[in-house]
N, C-alpha and C positions, 0 to 999 in steps of 0.2 A: 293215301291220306297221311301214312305215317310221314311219307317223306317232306309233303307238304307242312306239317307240323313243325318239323326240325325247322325249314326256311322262316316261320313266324317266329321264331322264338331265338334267331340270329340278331335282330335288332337290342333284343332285352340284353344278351350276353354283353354286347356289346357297351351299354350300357353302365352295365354290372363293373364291367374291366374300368370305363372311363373312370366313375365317380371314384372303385378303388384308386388307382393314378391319383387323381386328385388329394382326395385323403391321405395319403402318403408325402406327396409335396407338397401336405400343409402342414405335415406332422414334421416332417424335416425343415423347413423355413420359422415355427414355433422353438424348436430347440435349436437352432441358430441366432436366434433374436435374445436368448437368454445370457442375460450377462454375468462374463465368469461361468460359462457351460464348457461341460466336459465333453470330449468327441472321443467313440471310440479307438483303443489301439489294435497293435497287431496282437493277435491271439485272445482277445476279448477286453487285454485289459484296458487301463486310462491313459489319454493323452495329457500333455503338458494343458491347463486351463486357457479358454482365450482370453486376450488382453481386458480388465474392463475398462470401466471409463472413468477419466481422472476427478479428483473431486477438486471442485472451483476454490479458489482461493477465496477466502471472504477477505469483501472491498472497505474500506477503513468507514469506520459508522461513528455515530454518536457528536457530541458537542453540544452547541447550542445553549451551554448554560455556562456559568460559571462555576457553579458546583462541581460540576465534573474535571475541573478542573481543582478546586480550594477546597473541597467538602473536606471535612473533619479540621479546620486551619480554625483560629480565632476571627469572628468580624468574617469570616466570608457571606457575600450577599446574593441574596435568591436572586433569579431571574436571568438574563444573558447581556450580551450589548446591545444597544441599541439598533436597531433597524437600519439605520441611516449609514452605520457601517459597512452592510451588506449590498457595498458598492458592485459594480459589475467586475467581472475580474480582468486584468489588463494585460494575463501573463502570453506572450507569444507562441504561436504553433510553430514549431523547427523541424524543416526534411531531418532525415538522421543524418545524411554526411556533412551537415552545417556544423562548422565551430560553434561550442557551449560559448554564448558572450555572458561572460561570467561578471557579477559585478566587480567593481574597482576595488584592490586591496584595501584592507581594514587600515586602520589607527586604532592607537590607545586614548578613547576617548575621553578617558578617564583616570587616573595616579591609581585608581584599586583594581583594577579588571586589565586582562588581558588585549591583545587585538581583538575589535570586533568591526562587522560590518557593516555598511547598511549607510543611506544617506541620516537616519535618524529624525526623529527621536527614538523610535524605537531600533536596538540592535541587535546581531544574532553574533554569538561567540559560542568556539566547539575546540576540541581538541587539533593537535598536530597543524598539518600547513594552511589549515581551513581560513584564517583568519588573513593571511599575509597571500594566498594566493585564489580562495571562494573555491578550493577543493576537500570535499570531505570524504575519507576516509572511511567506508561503513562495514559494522561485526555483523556474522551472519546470527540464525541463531543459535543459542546456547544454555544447556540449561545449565551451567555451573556458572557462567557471569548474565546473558542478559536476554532475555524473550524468549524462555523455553518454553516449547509448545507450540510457538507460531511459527509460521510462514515469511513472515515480516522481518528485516533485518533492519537495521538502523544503527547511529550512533548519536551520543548527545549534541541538545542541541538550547544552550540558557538564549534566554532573550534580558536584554537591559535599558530601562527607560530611562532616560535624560530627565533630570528636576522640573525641566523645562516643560512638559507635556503630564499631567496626573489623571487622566481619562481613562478610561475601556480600551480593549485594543481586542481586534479580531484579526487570525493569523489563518492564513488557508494554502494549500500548494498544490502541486500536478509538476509529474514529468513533460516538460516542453518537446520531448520524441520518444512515441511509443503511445501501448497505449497502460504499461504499470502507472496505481498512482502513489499518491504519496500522504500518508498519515502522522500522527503525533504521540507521545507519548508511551507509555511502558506497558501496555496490555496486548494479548494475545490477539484480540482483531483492533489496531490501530483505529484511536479517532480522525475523523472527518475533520475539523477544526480547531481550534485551541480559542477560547473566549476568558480574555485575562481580566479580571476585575480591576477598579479605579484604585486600588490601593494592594499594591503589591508588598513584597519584603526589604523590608526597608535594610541595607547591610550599610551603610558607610552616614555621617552625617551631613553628606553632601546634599541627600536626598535622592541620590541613586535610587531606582527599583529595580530586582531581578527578580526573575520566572525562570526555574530550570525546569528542565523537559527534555522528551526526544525527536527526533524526526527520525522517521519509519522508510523503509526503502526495500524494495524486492529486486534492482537491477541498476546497475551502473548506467548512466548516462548524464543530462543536462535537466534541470530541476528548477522550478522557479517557487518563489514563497509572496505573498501579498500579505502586506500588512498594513491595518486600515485602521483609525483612530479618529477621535469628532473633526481634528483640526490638517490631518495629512490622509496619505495613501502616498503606500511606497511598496517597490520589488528589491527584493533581493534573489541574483542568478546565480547558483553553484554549481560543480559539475562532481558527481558524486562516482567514488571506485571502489572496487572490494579493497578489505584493509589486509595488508600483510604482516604478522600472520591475519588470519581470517578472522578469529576471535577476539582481537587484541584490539582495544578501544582507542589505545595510542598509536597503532601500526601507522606506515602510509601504504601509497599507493599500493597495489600487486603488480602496476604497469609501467610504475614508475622508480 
């Protein structure tokens, strides 16, 4: 009877060993799933930590109003531009080994401003070869000149409206290869769009308007900008490089 006993109670052991096993392989696949978990070394002690996981870039937000752009300015007015602005976008998708088709060098459209680009009314002027050839040069970031904290590089980027045109203007952009986008202005997560109100700063008695700002950038390549007003819609194409030195807002190219 005894021996018969033993043979009954072969299954349970059996048992007893599996479920241990299991519990073991769930206790080691739980501390492998933890991020930044330490794995034992030789002689008890700590391994290097494993890699964790990188944290997401945040995607440039906001806009939509005017304020966010003029707030604390004299006469800026609530609300954003109109609807009617927010045309479909027209900028082209490019393989990456396509030539950047950059728009047509700048003119002085103007006796007080520099080169700028753009068919117009509205224009875009920046520093160094930007204007004579649609290549800008961009600082990375920096907290002793410009976007400490972020992620986001960029360099300046004025816009100047012709007498000619005194509307709203909405200004939106994306990298044409890839998929980095592309933002505006001086904050640690880059705006989404730029919403200029009908009466900008007026510098010359020509009746010129200018909007200075930045455009934002995380990687060299081909870049497109739409810019939308009651009476046009218009692109401008640049092809954008780290600036050498890196930090230097007047640099050129680092390839060039």
């Amino acid at each position: 009877m005894a021996g018969s006993g033993a043979v009954h109670d072969q299954p349970r052991v059996s048992h007893v060993r599996r479920a241990s096993a299991l519990a073991m392989m769930l206790a080691l696949a739980g501390t492998g799933c933890q991020t930044g978990a330490r794995s034992p070394g030789p002689g008890g002690g700590v391994s290097t930590p494993l890699p964790t996981r990188t944290v997401p870039v945040p995607a440039p937000t906001g806009g939509g109003t005017y304020a966010v752009y003029c707030a604390g300015t004299p006469n800026c007015p609530s609300g954003g531009v109109p609807a009617m602005l927010r045309r479909r976008m027209r900028l082209p998708h490019l393989a990456a080994r396509i030539r950047c088709p950059v728009s047509a060098p700048g003119r002085n459209v103007s006796r007080w401003t520099g080169v700028a680009i753009g068919p117009g009314p509205i224009y875009a002027l920046s520093y160094g070869p930007f204007g004579r050839t649609a290549i800008l040069p961009f600082v990375l970031p920096s907290r002793a000149v410009l976007f400490g904290g972020s992620a986001w590089g960029g360099q300046v980027l004025k816009w100047l409206g012709a007498p000619s045109y005194h509307g709203p203007v909405l200004i939106r952009g994306r990298k044409l290869t890839g998929r980095d986008g592309l933002g505006f202005n001086a904050g640690v997560v880059p705006q989404a769009e730029m919403d200029l109100p009908p009466d900008g700063v007026l510098y010359n008695s020509g009746g010129w308007r200018q909007w200075p700002g930045y455009v934002r950038l995380r990687s060299p390549g081909c870049y497109g900008l739409q810019v939308d007003g009651t009476t046009f819609s218009e692109v401008i194409i640049f092809r954008a490089c780290p600036s050498n030195p890196p930090r230097r807002q007047t640099g050129r190219c680092r390839s060039s």
